[in-house]
C-alpha positions in Angstrom: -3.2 33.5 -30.6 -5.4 34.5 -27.9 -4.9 34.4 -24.5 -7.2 31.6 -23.6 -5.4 29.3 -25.9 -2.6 28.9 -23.0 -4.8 29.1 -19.7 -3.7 26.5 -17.0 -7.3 26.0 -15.6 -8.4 24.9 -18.9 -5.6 22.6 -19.2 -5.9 21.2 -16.1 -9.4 21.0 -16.2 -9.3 18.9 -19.7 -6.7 16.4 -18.1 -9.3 15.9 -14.8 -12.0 14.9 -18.0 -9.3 12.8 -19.7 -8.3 10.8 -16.3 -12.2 10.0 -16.2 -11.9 8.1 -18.9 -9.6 5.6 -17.6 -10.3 2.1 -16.9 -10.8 1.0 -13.3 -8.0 -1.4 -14.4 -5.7 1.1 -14.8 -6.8 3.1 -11.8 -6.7 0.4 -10.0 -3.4 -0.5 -11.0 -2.3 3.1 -10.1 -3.6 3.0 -6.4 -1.7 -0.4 -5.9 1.9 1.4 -7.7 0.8 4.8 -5.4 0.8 2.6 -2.3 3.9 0.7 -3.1 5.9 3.4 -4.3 5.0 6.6 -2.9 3.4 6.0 0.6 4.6 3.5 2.4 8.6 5.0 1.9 7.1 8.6 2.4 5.8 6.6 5.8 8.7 5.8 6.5 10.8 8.1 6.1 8.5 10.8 8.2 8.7 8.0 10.9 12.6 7.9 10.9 13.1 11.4 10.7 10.5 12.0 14.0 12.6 9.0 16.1 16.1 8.6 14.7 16.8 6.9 18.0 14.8 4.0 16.2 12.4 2.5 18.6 11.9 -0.8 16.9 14.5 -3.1 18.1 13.4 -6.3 15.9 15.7 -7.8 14.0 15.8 -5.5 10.5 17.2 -8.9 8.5 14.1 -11.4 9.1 12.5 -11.9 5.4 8.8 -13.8 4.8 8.6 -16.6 2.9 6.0 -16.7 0.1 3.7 -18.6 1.6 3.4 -15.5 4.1 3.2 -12.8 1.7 0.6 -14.9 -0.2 -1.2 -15.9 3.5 -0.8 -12.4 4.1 -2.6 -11.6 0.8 -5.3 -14.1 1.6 -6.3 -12.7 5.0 -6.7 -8.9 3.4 -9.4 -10.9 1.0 -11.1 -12.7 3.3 -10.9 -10.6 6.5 -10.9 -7.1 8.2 -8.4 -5.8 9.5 -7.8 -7.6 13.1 -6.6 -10.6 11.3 -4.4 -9.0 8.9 -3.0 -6.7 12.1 -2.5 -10.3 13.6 -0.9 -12.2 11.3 1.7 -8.6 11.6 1.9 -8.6 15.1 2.9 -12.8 15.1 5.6 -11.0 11.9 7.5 -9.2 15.0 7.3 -11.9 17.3 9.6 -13.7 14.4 11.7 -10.4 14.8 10.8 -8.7 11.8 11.3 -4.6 12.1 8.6 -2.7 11.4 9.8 -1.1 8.7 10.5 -4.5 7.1 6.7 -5.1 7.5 5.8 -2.2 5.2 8.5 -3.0 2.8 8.5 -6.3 2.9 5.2 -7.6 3.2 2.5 -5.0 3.1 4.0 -3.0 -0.1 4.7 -6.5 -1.9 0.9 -7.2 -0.8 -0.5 -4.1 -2.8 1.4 -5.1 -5.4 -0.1 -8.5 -5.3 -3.8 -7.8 -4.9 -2.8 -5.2 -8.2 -1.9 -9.0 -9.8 -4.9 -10.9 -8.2 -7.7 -8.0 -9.8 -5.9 -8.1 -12.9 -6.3 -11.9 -13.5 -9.5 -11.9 -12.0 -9.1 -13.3 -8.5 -10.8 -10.7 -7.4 -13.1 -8.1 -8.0 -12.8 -4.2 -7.7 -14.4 -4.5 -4.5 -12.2 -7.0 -3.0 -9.2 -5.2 -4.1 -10.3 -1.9 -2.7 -10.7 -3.2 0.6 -7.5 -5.0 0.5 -6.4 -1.7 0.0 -7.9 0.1 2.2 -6.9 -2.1 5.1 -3.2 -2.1 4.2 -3.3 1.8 4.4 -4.9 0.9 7.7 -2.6 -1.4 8.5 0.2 1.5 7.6 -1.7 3.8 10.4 -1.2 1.0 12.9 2.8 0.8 12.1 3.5 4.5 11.7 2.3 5.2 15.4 4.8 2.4 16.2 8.2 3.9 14.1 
């Protein structure tokens, strides 16, 4: 055997060609999973960790309906960011915590538009933009924790 037949570039190189390949569909499912299960708990844990004080003082056990999370949903479709960041800010009037909002509603809202593309609610487009104003949204809520 030589020694190229074991070279990590090369490996790592063939699985970048290989992940090119992949349907949007399934990246797009990955980004909505990434979002959900990686960054918005890494979020908040970074955020507890700088202020263990905790300086949201919103009531941590205030759930949204389904109607919200599906409102909530809507309004990521349909509009930019200022409504969406609305429609959070009238959440913590209610006395939801702001760590409830990311777990809660915006990672069940990834999770959703991930549902939404796949049946074909909406397009790649739409779904990247919902996307890209929940990690927006995320911005906005980390400053706060």
């Amino acid at each position: 055997m030589s020694d190229r037949s074991f070279n990590p570039r090369i490996s790592a190189r063939a699985a970048r060609s290989l992940t090119a390949f992949r349907s949007d569909d399934e990246r797009m499912r990955s980004l909505a999973r990434t979002i959900e299960a990686e960054i918005v708990p890494r979020l908040l844990m970074s955020a507890a960790a700088a202020n263990p004080a905790g300086g949201n003082t919103a009531t941590a056990g205030c759930i949204p309906e389904p109607a919200d999370l599906h409102e909530f949903t809507r309004l990521l479709l349909v509009h930019d960011a200022a409504v969406a960041s609305a429609f959070l800010q009238i959440q913590r009037e209610r006395g939801m915590a702001d760590d409830h909002l990311c777990l809660q509603l915006l990672a069940p809202a990834a999770r959703l538009l991930g549902e939404f593309w796949e049946r074909g609610a909406c397009d790649s487009a739409q779904l990247t933009l919902g996307l890209v104003r929940i990690h927006a949204l995320l911005q906005e809520i980390s400053g706060r924790l």
